[in-house]
Structures are given as C-alpha cells and as structure tokens.
DRENDO-1510 file (C-alpha; in Angstrom, 1 decimal, always signed):
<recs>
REC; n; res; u; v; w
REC; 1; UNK; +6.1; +128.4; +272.3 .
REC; 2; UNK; +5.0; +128.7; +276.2 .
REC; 3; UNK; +2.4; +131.3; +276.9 .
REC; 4; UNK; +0.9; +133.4; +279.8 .
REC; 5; UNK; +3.4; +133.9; +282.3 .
REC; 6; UNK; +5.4; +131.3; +281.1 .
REC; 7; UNK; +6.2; +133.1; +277.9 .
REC; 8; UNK; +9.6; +134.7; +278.6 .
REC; 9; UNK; +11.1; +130.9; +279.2 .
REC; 10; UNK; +11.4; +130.7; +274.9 .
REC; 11; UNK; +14.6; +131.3; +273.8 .
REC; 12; UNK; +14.9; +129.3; +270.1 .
REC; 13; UNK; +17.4; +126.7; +269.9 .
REC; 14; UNK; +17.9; +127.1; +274.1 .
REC; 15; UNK; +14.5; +125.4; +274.7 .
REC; 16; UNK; +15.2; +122.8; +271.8 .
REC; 17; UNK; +18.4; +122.0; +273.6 .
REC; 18; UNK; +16.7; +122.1; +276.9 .
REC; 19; UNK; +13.2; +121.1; +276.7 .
REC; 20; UNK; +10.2; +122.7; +278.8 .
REC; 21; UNK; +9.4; +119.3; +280.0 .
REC; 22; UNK; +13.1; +118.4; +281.1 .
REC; 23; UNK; +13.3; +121.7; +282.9 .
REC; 24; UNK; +9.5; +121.1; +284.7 .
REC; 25; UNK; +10.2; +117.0; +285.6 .
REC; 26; UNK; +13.9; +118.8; +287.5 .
REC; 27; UNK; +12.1; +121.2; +289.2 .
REC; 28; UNK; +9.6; +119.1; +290.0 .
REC; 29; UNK; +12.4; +116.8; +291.6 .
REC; 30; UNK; +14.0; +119.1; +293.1 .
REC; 31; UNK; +10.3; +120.5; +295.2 .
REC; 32; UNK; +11.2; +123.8; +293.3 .
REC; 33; UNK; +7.9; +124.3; +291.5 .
REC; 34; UNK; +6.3; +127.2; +292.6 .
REC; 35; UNK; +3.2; +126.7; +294.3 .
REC; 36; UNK; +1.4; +130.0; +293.1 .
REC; 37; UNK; +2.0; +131.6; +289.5 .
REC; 38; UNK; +3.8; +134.4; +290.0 .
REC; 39; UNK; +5.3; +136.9; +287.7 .
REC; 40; UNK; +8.6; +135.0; +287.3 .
REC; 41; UNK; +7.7; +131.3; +287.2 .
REC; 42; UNK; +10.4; +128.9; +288.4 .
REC; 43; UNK; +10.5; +128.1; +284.7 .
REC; 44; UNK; +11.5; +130.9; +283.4 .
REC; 45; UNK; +13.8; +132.0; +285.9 .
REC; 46; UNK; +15.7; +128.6; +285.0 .
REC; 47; UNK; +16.4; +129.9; +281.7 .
REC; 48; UNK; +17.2; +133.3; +282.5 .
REC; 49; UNK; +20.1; +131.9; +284.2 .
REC; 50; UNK; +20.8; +129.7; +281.4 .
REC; 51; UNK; +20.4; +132.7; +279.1 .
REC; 52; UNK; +22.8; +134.9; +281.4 .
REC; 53; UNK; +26.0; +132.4; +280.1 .
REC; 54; UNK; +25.2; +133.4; +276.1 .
REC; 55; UNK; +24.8; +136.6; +277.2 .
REC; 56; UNK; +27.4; +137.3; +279.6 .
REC; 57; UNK; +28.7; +140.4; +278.4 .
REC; 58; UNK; +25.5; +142.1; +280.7 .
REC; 59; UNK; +23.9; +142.3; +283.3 .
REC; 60; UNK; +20.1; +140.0; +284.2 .
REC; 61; UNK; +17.9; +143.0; +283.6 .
REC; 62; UNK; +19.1; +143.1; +280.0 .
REC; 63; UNK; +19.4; +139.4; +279.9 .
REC; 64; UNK; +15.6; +139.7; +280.8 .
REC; 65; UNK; +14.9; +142.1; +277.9 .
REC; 66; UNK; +16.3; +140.1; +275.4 .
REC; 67; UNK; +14.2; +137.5; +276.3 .
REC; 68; UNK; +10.8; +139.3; +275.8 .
REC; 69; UNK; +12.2; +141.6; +273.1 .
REC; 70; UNK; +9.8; +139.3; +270.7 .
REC; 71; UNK; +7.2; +139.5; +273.3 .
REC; 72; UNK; +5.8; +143.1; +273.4 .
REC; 73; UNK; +2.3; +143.9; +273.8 .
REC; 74; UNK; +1.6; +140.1; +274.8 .
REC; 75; UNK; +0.7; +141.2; +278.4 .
REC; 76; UNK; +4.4; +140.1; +279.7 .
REC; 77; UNK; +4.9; +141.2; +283.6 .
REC; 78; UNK; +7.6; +144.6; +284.0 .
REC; 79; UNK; +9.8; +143.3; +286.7 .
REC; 80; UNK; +13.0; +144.9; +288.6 .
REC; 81; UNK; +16.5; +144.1; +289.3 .
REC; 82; UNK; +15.3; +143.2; +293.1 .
REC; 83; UNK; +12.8; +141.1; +291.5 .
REC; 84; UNK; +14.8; +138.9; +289.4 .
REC; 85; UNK; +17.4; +138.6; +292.3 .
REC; 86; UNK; +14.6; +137.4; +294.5 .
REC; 87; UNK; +13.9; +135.1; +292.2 .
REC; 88; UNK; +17.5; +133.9; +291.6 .
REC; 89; UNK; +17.5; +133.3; +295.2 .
REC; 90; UNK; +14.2; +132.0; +295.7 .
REC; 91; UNK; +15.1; +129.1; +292.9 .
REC; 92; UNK; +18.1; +128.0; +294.6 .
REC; 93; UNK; +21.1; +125.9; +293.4 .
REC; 94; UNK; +19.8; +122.6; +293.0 .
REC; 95; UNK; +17.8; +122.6; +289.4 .
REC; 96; UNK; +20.4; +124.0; +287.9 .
REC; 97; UNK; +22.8; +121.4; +289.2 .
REC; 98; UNK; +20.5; +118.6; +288.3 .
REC; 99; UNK; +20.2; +120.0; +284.4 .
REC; 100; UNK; +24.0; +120.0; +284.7 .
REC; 101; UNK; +23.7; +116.4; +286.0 .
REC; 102; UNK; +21.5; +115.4; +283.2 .
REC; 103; UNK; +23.5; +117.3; +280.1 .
REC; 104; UNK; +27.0; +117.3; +281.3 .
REC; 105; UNK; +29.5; +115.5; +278.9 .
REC; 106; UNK; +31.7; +115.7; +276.7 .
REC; 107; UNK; +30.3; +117.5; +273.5 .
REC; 108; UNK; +32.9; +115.3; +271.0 .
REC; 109; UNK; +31.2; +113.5; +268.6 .
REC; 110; UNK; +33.6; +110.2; +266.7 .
REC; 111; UNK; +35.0; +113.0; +264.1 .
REC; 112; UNK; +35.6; +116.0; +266.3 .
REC; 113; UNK; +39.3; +116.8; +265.4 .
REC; 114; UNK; +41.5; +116.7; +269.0 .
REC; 115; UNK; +38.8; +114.9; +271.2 .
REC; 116; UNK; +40.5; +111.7; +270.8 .
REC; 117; UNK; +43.6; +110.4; +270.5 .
REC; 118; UNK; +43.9; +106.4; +269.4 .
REC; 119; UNK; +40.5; +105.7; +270.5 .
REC; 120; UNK; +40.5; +107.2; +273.8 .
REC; 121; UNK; +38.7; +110.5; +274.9 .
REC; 122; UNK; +41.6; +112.8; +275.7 .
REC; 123; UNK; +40.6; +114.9; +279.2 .
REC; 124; UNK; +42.4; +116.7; +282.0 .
REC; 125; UNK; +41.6; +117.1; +285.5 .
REC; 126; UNK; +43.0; +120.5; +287.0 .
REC; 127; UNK; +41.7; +123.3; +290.1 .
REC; 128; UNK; +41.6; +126.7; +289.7 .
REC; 129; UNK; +40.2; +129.3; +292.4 .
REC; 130; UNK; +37.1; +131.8; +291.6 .
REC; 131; UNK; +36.2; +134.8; +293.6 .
REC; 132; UNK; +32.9; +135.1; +295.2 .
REC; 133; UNK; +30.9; +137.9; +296.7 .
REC; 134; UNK; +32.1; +139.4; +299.5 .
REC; 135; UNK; +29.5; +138.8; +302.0 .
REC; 136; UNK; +29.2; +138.2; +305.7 .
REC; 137; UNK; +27.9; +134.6; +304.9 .
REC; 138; UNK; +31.3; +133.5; +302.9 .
REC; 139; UNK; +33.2; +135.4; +304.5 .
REC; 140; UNK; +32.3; +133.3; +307.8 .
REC; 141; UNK; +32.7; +129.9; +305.9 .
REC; 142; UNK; +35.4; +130.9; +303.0 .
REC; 143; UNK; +37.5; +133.7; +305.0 .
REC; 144; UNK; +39.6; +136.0; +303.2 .
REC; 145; UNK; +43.0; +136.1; +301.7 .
REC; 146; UNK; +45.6; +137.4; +304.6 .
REC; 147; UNK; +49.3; +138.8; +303.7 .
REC; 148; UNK; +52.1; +140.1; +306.6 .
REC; 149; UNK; +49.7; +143.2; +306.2 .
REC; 150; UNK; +46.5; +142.6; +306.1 .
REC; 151; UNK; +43.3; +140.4; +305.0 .
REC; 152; UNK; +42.6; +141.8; +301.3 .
REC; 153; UNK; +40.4; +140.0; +298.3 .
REC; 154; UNK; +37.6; +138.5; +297.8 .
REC; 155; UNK; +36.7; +135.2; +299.3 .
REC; 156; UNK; +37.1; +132.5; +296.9 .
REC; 157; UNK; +36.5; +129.3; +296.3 .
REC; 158; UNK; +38.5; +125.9; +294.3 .
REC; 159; UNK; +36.9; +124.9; +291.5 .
REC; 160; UNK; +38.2; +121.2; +290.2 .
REC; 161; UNK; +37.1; +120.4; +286.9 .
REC; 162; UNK; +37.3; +117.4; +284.5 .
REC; 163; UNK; +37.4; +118.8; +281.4 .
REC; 164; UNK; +37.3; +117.7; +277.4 .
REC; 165; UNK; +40.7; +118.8; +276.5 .
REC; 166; UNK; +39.1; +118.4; +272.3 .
REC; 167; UNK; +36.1; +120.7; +273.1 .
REC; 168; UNK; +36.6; +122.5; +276.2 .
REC; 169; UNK; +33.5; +121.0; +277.4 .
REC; 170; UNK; +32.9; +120.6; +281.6 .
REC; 171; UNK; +32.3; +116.8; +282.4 .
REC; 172; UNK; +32.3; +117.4; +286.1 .
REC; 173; UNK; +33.2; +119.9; +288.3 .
REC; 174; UNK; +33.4; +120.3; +291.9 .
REC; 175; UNK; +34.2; +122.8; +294.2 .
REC; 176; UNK; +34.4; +124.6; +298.3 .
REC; 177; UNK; +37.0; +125.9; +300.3 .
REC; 178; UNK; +40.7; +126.9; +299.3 .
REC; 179; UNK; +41.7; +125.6; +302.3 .
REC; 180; UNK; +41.6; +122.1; +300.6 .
REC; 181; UNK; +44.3; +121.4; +298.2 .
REC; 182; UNK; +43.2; +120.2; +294.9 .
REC; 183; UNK; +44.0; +116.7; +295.4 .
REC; 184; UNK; +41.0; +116.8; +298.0 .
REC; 185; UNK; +38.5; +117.4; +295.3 .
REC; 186; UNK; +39.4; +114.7; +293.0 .
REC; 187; UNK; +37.7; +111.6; +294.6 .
REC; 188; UNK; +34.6; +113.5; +294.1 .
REC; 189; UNK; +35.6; +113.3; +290.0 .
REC; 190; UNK; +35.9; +109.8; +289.9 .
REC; 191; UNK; +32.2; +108.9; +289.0 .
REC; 192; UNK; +32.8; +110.6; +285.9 .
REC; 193; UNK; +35.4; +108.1; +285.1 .
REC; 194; UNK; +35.2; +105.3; +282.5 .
REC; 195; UNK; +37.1; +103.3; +280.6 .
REC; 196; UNK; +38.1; +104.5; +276.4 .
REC; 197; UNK; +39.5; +108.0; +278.7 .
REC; 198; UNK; +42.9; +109.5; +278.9 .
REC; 199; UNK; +43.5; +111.4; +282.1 .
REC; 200; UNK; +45.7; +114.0; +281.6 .
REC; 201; UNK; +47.5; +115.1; +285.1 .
REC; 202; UNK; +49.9; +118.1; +286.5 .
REC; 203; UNK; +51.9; +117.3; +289.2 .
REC; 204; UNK; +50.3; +118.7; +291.8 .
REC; 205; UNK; +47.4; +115.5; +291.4 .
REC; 206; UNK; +50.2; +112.4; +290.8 .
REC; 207; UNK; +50.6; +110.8; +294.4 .
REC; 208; UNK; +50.4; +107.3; +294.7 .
REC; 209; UNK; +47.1; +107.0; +296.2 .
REC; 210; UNK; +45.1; +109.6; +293.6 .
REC; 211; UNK; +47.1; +107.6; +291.0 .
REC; 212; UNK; +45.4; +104.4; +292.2 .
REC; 213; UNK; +42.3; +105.9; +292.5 .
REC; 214; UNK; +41.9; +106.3; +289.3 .
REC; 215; UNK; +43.4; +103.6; +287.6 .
REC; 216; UNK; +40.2; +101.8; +289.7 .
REC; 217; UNK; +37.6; +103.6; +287.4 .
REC; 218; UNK; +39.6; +101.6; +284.2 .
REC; 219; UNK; +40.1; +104.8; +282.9 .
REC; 220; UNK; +43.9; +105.6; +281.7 .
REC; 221; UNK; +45.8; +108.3; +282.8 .
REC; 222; UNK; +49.4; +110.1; +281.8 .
REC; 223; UNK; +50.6; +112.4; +284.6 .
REC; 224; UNK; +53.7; +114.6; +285.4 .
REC; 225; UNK; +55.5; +113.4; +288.1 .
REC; 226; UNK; +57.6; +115.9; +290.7 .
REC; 227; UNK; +61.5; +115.9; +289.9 .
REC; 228; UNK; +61.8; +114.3; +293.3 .
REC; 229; UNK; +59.8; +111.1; +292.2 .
REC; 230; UNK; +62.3; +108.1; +291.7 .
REC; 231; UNK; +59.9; +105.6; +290.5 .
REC; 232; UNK; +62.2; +101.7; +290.6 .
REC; 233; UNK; +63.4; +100.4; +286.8 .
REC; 234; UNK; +61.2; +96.8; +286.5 .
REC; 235; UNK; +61.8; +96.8; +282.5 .
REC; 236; UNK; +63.5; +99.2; +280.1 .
REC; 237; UNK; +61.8; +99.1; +276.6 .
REC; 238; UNK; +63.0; +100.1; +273.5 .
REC; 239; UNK; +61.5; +103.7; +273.0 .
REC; 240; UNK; +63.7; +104.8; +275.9 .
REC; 241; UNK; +60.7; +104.3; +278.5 .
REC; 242; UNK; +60.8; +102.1; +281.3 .
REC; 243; UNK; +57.9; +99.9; +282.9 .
REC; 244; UNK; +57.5; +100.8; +287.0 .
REC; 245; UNK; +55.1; +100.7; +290.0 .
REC; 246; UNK; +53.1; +103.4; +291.6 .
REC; 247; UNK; +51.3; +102.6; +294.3 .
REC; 248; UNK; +50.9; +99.5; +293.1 .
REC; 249; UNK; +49.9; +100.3; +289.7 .
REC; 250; UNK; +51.6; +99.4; +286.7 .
REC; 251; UNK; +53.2; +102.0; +284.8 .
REC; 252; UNK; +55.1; +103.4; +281.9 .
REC; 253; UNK; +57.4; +106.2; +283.0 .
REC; 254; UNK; +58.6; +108.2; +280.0 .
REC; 255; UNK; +61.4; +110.8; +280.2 .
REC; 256; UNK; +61.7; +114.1; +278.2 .
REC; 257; UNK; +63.1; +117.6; +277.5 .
REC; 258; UNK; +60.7; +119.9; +276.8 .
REC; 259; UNK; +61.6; +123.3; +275.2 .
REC; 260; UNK; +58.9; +126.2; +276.2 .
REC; 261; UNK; +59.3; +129.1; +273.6 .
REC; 262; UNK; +58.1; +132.6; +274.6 .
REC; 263; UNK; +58.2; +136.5; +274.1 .
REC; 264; UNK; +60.7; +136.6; +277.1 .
REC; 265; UNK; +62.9; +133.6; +275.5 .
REC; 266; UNK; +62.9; +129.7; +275.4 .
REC; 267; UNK; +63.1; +127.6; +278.6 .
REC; 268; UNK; +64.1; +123.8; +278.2 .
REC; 269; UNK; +63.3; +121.5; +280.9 .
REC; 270; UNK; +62.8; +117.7; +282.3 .
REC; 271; UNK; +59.3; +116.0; +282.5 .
REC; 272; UNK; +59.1; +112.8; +283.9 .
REC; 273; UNK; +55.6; +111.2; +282.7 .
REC; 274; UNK; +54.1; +108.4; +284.2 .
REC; 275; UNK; +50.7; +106.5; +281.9 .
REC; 276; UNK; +49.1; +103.4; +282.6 .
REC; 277; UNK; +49.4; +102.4; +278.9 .
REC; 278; UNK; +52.0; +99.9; +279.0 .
REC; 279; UNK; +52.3; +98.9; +275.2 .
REC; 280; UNK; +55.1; +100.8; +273.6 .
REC; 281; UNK; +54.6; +99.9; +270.1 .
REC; 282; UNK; +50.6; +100.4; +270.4 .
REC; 283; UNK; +51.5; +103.8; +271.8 .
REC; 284; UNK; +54.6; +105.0; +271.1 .
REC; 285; UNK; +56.5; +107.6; +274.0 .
REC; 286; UNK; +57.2; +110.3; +271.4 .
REC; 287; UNK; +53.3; +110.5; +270.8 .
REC; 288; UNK; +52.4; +110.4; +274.0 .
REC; 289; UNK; +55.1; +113.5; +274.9 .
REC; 290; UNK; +53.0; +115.3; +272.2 .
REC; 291; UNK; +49.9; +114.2; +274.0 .
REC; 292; UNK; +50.8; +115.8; +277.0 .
REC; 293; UNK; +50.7; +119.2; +275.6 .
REC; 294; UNK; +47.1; +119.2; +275.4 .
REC; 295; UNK; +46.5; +119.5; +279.1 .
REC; 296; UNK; +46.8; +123.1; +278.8 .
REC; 297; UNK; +43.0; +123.1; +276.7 .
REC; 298; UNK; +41.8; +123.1; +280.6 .
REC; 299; UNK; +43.9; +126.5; +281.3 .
REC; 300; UNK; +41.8; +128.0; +278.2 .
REC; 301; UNK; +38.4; +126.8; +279.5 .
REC; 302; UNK; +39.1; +128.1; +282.6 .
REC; 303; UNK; +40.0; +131.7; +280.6 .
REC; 304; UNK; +36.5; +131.3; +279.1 .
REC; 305; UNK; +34.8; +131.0; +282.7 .
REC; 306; UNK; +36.7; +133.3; +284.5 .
REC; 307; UNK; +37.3; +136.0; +281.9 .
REC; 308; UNK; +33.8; +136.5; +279.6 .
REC; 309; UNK; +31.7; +134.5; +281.8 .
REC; 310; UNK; +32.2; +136.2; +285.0 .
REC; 311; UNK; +33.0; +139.8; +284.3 .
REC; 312; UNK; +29.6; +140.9; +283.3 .
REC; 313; UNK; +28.5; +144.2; +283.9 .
REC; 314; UNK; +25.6; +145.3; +286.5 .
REC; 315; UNK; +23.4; +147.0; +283.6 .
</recs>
C-alpha cells in the first residue's frame, strides 16, 4: 500500500490492474510528475479519475472520500472541490491518454462467448456526439448547435470508436469537431487494425476509399451499403451472393430482407452487405446476415458512456 501523501492512490484490485509503477513511468513520460509534494500528488489524482468511472453515480468530492474512507486518522490531507478541480486541471489529458494507450484492447479472452465469430475478433466502428461544458473556450473552437431560431445546446463533440462488439470493450477512440463527418475520423482508427478482425460497418462509413483503407490493415470487414450502391456482378455463387469490386477491392456483396420487430410494429427491409470474405462455403451468407446484427453491441456501449458514465451528480 502507498503511504504519506501518496496514500489515497490505493484502491484494491484498481492498483493491481494499474500498477503504481505503470502510473509513475507515464507520468514521468508525459513531464507530469510534480516537482514538489503537494497534497494531491499527480499520482493519486490519476486514480481519482480512474476511480470517478466505478463510481460514476457521484460526484469527485465523494469519489475522494471513498478513497480514504479506510484511511482515517493516518494524517490524510482535507482537500476541496476547487482543490481537486485544480488538480484535474493541473494533470492534464495526456497520462491518462497514454494509460489508455498502454491498456486499451479488447478484453475477450479465446472462450468469451460473442467475441469471436470463426476465428475472427468480431468489432464495429461507429461515431456518436457527446456534449461538453459550455464554456467560452469550446464554444470558440466547437460552436453551438443553431435552428431557424436560435443557437441552443451544449457544444459537442464526435466521438468515433472501435469497439469489441463480444465485450463492449473501447479499442480506440478518437474524437473533435462535429463539423467533421464520421468518415473523417476513421483513418485515425486504422492503427488499431490487424488481421484475425471483422469490421463491422453502417452505411454512413462504406465509400470506396474508407473501404480500401481498411482492407490495407488485412483486417476484414462486412459493411452496409446505401440503396443507391450498384456494385457490377463479376461472379454469382451459389448461396445467392455475388463476388464484385469496390474501389478496387474484392468483395462479396450479399443481399437480404431484414424484419425489425418493435412495440410500435414490425418493419421489413433491404440490406445490401458488402465483406471482404470471399469464400462462401468457409463462410456462409446466411451466417454472416446474422453476424451483422451484432453491430448494434456499439449502440449499447455508447448507452453505458453517455448514460451512467456521464450523468453524475455534483455532490
């Protein structure tokens, strides 16, 4: 256990997950050490904010009491609100994007059920948008959402995420302005991209050039393609697929109804899927229809990020 002022950085199986020594060798990198001890070491401020996301239900000042509830009468420094957001600001982003850097993955281990299907990691790349704080700062780089009335909202950001669909996990994540489309964000993904994947893709990311993209990283992909795509017939096979180009990339293009069931009715309609897995018999287009379906696992992580992680209260 870490003592002095250093104490209020144990947090059980959070510190066995993410070692004291990983956590000083980042900072370190990253010049954040501090160069006095102060009451909230750079240290332990790093895992208050990893504490914050298992707590997320409050705010950082209780955060901050659960992690010296074990610590009473040790001598542990009473700080404020102010305090801790000095010392949020004072830390900066880059440590904790370089522990992201160094534990990001994909959390599926060979026999966790839905991670993989026929030997490939199933993931899907999607964007969503986030709201940030409305300050002068982001509203200046960010702006604001305008209608025929007015400019209303918070300022947000797109987040573009490639995500285990099997355990919800973030493998990389981008993000910046809404004023790029998501298909600008995806090149940045790429380094996260290896062969023994699956890409799953809406339509909205399944032009000919992001296509091609990412067949370069070897890594396979099965994408939705816009009604108005007419990829050209090069073979038909026998499991009612057909073998095509995409910008210059050989694929599989695999028709389909698809009946969506809710509490306001069922809705049946066309998808048009394309896949760089050629091999009909080694995977089969009814399987890979049923594939598809897991691109929504992204949707849920999202829900997990945007609804418990960022609706904290300010207690």
């Amino acid at each position: 256990m870490a003592g002095g002022a250093f104490a209020p950085g144990h947090l059980g199986e959070l510190t066995r997950i993410v070692p004291f020594e990983m956590v000083d060798a980042v900072l370190a990198d990253c010049g954040a050490l501090q160069r006095r001890v102060r009451k909230l070491p750079a240290r332990v401020v790093v895992y208050l904010l990893l504490a914050a996301a298992l707590f997320e239900p409050v705010g950082y000042l209780a955060v901050w009491r659960k992690l010296i509830r074990s610590l009473q009468g040790a001598g542990v420094a009473k700080v404020t609100g102010a305090a801790l957001w000095q010392a949020r600001t004072r830390l900066g982003p880059a440590p904790l994007q370089a522990l992201f850097d160094l534990l990001r993955g994909s959390a599926a281990a060979p026999r966790t059920s839905g991670a993989w299907w026929r030997g490939l990691l199933v993931c899907a790349i999607d964007g969503t948008t986030l709201d940030v704080p409305d300050t002068p700062g982001h509203r200046a780089r960010l702006g604001k959402q305008d209608n025929q009335y007015a400019t209303a909202g918070y300022p947000q950001i797109r987040l573009v995420a490639l995500v285990a669909c099997g355990t919800r996990a973030i493998i990389d994540a981008v993000f910046g302005p809404t004023a790029d489309g998501e298909p600008a964000y995806v090149p940045r993904l790429l380094r996260s991209l290896h062969s023994g994947m699956i890409v799953l893709l809406d339509r909205g990311l399944s032009g000919n050039a992001l296509l091609a993209a990412l067949a370069g990283t070897r890594a396979d992909f099965l994408a939705r393609l816009t009604a108005s795509r007419k990829p050209p017939v090069r073979r038909r096979l026998p499991d009612g697929s057909f073998l095509s180009v995409l910008g210059g990339v050989k694929v599989r293009i695999i028709d389909c109804q698809i009946t969506i069931a809710t509490t306001a009715g069922t809705q049946t309609g066309t998808y048009r899927l394309a896949t760089t897995l050629l091999d009909h018999h080694q995977h089969p287009a009814s399987e890979l229809v049923t594939l598809y379906h897991q691109r929504w696992e992204i949707e849920s992580a999202y829900f997990e990020i945007k609804k418990t992680m960022l609706t904290r209260l300010n207690s």
